[in-house]
N, C-alpha and C positions, 0 to 999 in steps of 0.2 A: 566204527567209532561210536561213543556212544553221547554226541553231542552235533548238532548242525548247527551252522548259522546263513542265515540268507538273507542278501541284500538288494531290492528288487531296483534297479532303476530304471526300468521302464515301465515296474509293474506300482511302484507308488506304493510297498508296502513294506515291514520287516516282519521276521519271524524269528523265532526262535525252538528249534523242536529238541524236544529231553526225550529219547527212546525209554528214560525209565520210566518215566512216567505219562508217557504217551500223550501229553499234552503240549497243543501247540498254543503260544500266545502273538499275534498279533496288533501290530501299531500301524495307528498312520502315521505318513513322515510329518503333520502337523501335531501329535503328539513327541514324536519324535526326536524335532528339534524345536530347541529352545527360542520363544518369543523376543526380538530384539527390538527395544523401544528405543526412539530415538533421546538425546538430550534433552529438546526443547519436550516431546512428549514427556517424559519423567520429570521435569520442571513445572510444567503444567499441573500437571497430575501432582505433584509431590505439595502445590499452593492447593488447588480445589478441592482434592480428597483428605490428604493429610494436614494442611497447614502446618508443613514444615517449610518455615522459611528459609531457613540455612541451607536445606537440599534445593530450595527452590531457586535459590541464589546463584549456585555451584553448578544447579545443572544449564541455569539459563546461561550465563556466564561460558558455559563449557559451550554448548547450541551455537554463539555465537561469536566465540575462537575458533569454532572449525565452519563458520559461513552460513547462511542458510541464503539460497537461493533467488526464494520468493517472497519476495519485500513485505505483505501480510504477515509472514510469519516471524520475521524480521523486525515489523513493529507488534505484535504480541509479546518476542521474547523481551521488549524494552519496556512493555507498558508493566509485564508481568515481574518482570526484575525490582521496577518504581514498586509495586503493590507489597513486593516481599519486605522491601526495605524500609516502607511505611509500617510495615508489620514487626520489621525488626524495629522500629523506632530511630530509625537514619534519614530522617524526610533530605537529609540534603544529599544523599546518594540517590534518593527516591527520584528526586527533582532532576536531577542530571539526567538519568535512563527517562525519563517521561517528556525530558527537552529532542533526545534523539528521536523518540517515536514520533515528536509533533513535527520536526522538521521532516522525515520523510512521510509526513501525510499531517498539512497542519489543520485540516477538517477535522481531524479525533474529536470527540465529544465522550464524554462517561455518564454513564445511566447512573442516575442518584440512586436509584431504587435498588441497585446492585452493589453498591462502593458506598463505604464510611465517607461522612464528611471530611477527616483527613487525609485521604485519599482524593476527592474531592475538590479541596480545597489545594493541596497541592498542585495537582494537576493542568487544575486553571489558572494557579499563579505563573506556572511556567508560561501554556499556551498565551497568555495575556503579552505576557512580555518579549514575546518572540513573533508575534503576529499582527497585525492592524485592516486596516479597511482601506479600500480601493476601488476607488467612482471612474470611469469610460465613457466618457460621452462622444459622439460623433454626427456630423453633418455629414449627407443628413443620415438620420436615426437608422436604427432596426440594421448595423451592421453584427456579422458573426466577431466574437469577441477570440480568440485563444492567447493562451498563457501559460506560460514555462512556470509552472503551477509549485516545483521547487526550488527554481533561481541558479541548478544546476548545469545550464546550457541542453538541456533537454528539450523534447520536439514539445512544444506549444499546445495542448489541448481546448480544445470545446467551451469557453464557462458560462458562455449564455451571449442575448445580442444588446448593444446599446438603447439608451441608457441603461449602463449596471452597475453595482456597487457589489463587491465582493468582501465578506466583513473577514475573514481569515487568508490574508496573506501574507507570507512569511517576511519580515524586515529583512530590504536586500537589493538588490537587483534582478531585474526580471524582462524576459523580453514579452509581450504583447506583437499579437499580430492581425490587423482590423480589416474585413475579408466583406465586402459587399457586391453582388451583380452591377456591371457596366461600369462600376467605381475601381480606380485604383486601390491595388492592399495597398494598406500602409503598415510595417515592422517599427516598435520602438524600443529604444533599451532606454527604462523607465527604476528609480530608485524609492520604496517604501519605508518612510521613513517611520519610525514610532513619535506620537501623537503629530502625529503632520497633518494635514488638507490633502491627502495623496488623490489630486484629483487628473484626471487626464482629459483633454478635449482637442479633439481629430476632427478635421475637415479633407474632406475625402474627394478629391479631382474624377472626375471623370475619364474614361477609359475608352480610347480610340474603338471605333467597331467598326466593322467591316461588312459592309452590306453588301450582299451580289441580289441581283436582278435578273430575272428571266421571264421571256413573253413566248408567247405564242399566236400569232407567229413569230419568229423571230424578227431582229434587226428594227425594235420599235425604237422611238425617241425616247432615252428617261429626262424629266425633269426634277431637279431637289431644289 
C-alpha cells in the first residue's frame, strides 16, 4: 500500500509515512491532542487577558453549575463574576456574587492597587454589611479561642487566645469553643449581631486532675 498510519501507545508518538514521498512526519501526543481548559480557567483568562466580560460571565457562571471542588477557586469564580459585572455596569449583580465569596471566606480584602474604586467600593459595601466585630474575654486570660469561622455547624478553628476581638465575623450564629490547660473547655452557641457590643466573657472552672505519687522506696506516707 502506498500509505501507513501508526499509532504508538506505548511508544508516546504518531507517524505518518507517504512511500511517495519518503517522508515521515512525526507528533507528540501533546501536539497531538487538543489543550482543554477548564470553565473557571477560560473565565479567568477571558477577564485578565481579554476583558471580555460577557465570556467572562458565561464561563464563570458555567465553572460553577458543574461544581468546583475547592472552596479557593469557588470564591475566585464569585469574586471574578462581581468584577465582570461591575464591568458590565450591573453593581447589583456584582454585589450579590461578592456577598457569596465573603460569606465563604469573610476575611476577603481587595488590593486597591489592583481594582477600580468601584470595584472597591462595592465590594466593601457588601463585606460591611454582612460582617462585624467580636470581643472574647475570659478568666483567667491567655485561653485558645476557636470558632466555626462560617456559622455553618463546621469544626471550630484556631483564631487566636483571649483577650481577642475579631473585626470580620459573619452576622449569624456561631459556636466558639474556649480550650485552656487544667481549666474546663467551655463550647458556646453565641449570636453576632450588626452594630451590636458582640462581646463575650467566660469564666473558666477548673479541671479535676489526677495526681499519682510514687517513692522509692516504696510504701512512703503522702501528705496534701
Amino acid at each position: 500500500y502506498n500509505e501507513g498510519v501508526w499509532w504508538g501507545g506505548g511508544g508516546g508518538g504518531v507517524f505518518f509515512n507517504d512511500t511517495a514521498t519518503t517522508e515521515i512526519y512525526t507528533l507528540s501526543l501533546h501536539d497531538a491532542l487538543p489543550i482543554c481548559e477548564t470553565p473557571l480557567e477560560r473565565g479567568l483568562k477571558a477577564y485578565k487577558e481579554e476583558a471580555d466580560f460577557t465570556k467572562t460571565i458565561s464561563e464563570l457562571q458555567e465553572a460553577v453549575r458543574l461544581g468546583l471542588s475547592e472552596r479557593s477557586n469557588l470564591i475566585q469564580a464569585y469574586l471574578y463574576l462581581g468584577f465582570a459585572y461591575i464591568g458590565s455596569g450591573k453593581k447589583s449583580a456584582a454585589e450579590i456574587e461578592f456577598a457569596k465569596a465573603i460569606k465563604l471566606d469573610p476575611t476577603l480584602e481587595l488590593d486597591s492597587k489592583r481594582h477600580s474604586s468601584k470595584v472597591i467600593n462595592a465590594f466593601n459595601r457588601m463585606r460591611d454589611g454582612l460582617v462585624d466585630s467580636l470581643t472574647i474575654i475570659s478568666v483567667p486570660g491567655e485561653a485558645k479561642v476557636y470558632l466555626d469561622i462560617l456559622g455553618d455547624g463546621s469544626e471550630p478553628v484556631g483564631v487566636g487566645n483571649t483577650p481577642l476581638t475579631l473585626t470580620n465575623v459573619l452576622i449569624g450564629e456561631h459556636t466558639v469553643r474556649i480550650v485552656k490547660n487544667y481549666f474546663q473547655p467551655k463550647v458556646l452557641k453565641i449570636r453576632v449581631e450588626k452594630g451590636e457590643d458582640n462581646r463575650v466573657r467566660v469564666r473558666l472552672d477548673k479541671a479535676a486532675v489526677e495526681l499519682r505519687i510514687t517513692s522509692q522506696p516504696p510504701e512512703a506516707v503522702v501528705y496534701v
